[in-house]
TINU-979336 format. One line per 4 residues: number of its first residue (from 1); their letters; for each residue x, y, z of C-alpha. Coordinates in pm, whole numbers, plus 50000, padded with zeros to 5 digits. Layout:
BEGIN
NUM	a	X:Y:Z  ...
END
This chain:
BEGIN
1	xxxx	35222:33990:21059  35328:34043:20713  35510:33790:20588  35661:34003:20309
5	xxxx	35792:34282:20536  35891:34084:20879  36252:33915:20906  36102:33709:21168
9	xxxx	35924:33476:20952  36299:33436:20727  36304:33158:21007  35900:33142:21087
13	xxxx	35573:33045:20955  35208:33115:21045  34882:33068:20974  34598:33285:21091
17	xxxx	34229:33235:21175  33947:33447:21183  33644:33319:21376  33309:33407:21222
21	xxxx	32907:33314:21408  32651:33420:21177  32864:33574:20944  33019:33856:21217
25	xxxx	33414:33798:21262  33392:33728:21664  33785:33597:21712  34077:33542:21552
29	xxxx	34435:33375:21621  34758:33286:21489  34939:32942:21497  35339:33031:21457
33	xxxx	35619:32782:21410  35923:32980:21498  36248:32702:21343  36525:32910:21522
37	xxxx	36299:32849:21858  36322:32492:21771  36664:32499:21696  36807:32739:21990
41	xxxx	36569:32515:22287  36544:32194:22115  36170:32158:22171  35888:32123:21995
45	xxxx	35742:32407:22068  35477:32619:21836  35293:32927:21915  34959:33090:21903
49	xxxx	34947:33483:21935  34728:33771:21801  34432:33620:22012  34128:33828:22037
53	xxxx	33786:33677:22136  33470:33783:22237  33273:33707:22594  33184:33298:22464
57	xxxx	33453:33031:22607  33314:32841:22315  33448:33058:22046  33800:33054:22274
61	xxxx	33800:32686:22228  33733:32648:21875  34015:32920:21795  34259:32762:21996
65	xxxx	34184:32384:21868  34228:32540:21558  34527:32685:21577  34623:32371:21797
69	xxxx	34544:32135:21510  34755:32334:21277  35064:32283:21470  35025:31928:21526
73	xxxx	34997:31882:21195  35353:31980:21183  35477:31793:21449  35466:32052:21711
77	xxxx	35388:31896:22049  35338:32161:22296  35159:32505:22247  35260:32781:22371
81	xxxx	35129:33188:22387  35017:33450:22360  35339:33567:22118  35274:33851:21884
85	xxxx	35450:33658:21694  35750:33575:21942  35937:33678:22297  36071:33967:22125
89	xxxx	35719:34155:22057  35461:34195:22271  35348:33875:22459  35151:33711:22751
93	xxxx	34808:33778:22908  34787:34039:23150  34738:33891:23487  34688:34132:23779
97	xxxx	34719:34541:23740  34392:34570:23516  34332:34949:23675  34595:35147:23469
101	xxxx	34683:35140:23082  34958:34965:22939  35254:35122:22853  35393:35172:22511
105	xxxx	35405:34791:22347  35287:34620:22658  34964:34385:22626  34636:34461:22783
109	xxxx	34352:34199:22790  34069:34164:22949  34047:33921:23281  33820:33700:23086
113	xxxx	34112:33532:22855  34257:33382:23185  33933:33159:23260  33907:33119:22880
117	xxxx	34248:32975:22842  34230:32733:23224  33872:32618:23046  34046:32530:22743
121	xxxx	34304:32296:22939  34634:32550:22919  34816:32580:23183  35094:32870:23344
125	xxxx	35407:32861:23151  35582:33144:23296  35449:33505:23439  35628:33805:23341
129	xxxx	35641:34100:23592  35639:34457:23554  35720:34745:23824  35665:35101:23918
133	xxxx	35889:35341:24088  35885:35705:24140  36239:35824:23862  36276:36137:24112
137	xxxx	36351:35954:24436  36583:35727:24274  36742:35967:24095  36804:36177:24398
141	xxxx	36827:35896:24678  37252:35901:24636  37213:35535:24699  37292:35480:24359
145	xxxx	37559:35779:24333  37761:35569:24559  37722:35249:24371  37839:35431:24002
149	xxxx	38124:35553:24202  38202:35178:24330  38134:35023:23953  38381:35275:23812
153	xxxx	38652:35193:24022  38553:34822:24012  38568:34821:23635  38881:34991:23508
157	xxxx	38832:35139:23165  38447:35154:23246  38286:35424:23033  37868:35490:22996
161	xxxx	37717:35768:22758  37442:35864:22548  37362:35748:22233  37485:35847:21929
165	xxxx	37218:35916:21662  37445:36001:21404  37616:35664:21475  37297:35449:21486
169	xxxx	37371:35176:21277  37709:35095:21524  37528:35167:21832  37217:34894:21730
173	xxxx	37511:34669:21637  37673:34676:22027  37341:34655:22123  37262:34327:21905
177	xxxx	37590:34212:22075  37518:34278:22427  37142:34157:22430  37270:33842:22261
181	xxxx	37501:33769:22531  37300:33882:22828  36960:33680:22756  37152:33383:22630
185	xxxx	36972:33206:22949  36656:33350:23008  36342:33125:22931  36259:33163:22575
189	xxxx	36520:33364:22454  36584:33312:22101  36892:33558:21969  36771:33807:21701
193	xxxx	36900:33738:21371  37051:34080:21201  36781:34171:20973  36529:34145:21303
197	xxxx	36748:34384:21507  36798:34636:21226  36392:34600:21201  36357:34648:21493
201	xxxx	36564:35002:21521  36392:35092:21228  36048:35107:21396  36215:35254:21750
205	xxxx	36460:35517:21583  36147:35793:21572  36068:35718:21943  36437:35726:22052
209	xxxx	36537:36001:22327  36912:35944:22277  36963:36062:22674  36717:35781:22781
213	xxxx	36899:35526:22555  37257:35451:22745  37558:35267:22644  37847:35132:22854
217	xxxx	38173:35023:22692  38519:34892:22888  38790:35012:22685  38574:35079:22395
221	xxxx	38457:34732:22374  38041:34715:22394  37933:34605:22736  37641:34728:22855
225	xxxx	37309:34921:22727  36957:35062:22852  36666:35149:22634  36417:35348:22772
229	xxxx	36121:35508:22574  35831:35801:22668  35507:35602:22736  35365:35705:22403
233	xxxx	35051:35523:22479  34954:35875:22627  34998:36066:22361  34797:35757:22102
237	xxxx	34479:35811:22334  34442:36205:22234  34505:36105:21815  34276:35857:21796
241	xxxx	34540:35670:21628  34531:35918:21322  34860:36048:21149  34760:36306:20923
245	xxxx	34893:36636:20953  34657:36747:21250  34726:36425:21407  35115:36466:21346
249	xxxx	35082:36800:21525  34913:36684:21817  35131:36401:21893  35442:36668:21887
253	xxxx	35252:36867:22114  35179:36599:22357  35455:36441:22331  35602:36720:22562
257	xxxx	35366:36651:22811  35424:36262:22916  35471:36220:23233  35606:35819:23202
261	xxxx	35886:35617:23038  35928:35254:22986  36260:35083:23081  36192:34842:22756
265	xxxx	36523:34599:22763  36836:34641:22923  37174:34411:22882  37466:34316:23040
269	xxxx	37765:34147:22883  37824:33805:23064  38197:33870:23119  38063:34216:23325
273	xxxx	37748:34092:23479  37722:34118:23866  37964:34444:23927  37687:34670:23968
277	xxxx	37691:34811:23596  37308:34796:23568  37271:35080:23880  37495:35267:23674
281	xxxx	37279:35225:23385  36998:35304:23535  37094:35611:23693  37218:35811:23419
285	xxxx	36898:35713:23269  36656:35812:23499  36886:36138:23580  36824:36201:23234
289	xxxx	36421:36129:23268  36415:36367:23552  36555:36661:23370  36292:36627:23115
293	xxxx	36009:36647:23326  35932:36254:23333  35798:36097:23682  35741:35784:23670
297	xxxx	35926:35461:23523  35791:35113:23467  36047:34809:23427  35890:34575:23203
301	xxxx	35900:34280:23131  36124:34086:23398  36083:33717:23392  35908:33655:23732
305	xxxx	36256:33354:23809  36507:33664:23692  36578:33683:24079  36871:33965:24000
309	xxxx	36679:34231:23823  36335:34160:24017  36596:34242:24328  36721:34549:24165
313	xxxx	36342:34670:24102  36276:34637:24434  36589:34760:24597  36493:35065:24393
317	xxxx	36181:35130:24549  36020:34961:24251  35674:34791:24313  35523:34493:24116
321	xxxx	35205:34675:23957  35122:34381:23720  35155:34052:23574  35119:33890:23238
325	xxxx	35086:33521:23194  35234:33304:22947  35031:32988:22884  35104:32609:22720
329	xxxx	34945:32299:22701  35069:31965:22520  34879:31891:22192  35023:31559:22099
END
């Protein structure tokens, strides 16, 4: 949330609340104006996000009229969260799949926020959906074989590869492209502005297995890409969330032992969508997971109306394991 060190708030503003009963912080919130949200939707939409609370649907409700208030103030009309701080982070409630951990920079919160936030008069905005599938039997069903062999010859000049590390900077660029393009319609997209991409790969570069991370090009224009990290979350657990030298050692060493990756975003060029280039995406990532030792995949988040990739889940073997909520209510 800092201000100072985020590019998102180059084009956003917040204000943040901490909740306090008899002098112990018990809540907090943010209220976020995001102007290119505005500007990209033309709505008046503002945001809460970073919402924590304890067990008291009283202390819910003042945090959210607060950060309610603060938006109206500024002509917002319609509230709208959890983002932490916008679609591009983490976001939404979790919903159903409350018996497993989240995966690396997924939400988890607990089942009281739902009640909290029907209480307080919000309503369903949209549910996002995330699914489970077994990387080995996909990877070795030849169903998708066939496809890449069908996509190749259905896309002259198709090529898909690795990424190059040593050419990060033009790799994040085709990938600011592509995801640019490809989300252009989804629900709350808002396009990421230069300095948040290159922010962004900052952060992820360290957690980037360049055989997980896949680009597709026709005729060495950018058309396609697939990030998928290791489920670090399993390795955090053992640390304690400590990074000195011990901890640095021990997150090396279990590093090697996760068993899970996250498909985190994946993009296809309009001019290319619907010729079966995401199979082929997927594929040489997950024959890539397989061969080092990963055995399980979870694709998240999928808008629950994204009918085409919640089909391709599925089709998969992929089951929906959980939902996260994304809540609004008018304010003026």
């Amino acid at each position: 949330m800092s201000e100072k060190k985020n590019p998102f708030f180059h084009h956003a503003e917040a204000a943040c609340f901490l909740g306090r009963k008899n002098g112990e912080p018990v809540g907090r919130i943010a209220a976020i104006i995001d102007r290119n949200h505005i500007k990209f939707h033309d709505e008046p939409v503002g945001f809460f996000g970073f919402f924590e609370c304890l067990p008291d649907c009283a202390i819910a409700r003042e945090l959210l009229d607060t950060a309610a208030n603060w938006l109206k103030e500024r002509d917002i009309k319609i509230m709208r969260g959890p983002m932490n701080p916008s679609m591009n982070d983490e976001c939404g409630f979790l919903l159903e799949g409350f018996d497993s951990p989240p995966m690396i920079m997924m939400t988890y919160t607990p089942p009281y926020y739902l009640d909290y936030m029907e209480h307080c008069g919000l309503t369903k905005a949209r549910d996002l959906y995330a699914y489970n599938l077994v990387i080995g039997d996909v990877a070795a069903g030849g169903r998708l074989e066939k496809l890449a062999g069908a996509v190749k010859r259905r896309v002259p000049g198709l090529t898909v590869r690795p990424a190059n590390m040593k050419q990060f900077q033009s790799e994040v660029a085709a990938v600011q492209e592509v995801y640019n393009s490809a989300w252009n319609h989804n629900w709350g997209f808002v396009p990421m502005t230069d300095a948040e991409t290159e922010s962004l790969a900052k952060r992820l570069k360290p957690l980037i297995v360049p055989e997980l991370m896949i680009m597709a090009e026709v005729n060495g224009k950018p058309a396609a890409f697939i990030v998928t990290l290791p489920d670090y979350n399993q390795v955090l657990g053992k640390i304690n969330g400590t990074l000195g030298p011990l901890g640095i050692a021990k997150f090396l060493w279990y590093s090697r032992k996760i068993s899970a990756i996250r498909v985190m975003v994946m993009g296809v060029a309009e001019e290319y969508r619907k010729k079966g280039i995401e199979g082929l995406l997927y594929l040489e990532s997950f024959k890539a997971a397989v061969k080092k030792g990963y055995e399980r995949a979870e694709m998240s988040w999928i808008l629950e109306d994204n009918v085409l990739m919640r089909r391709g889940c599925e089709l998969m073997g992929g089951k929906l394991y959980k939902k996260y909520r994304i809540f609004e209510k008018k304010i003026s």
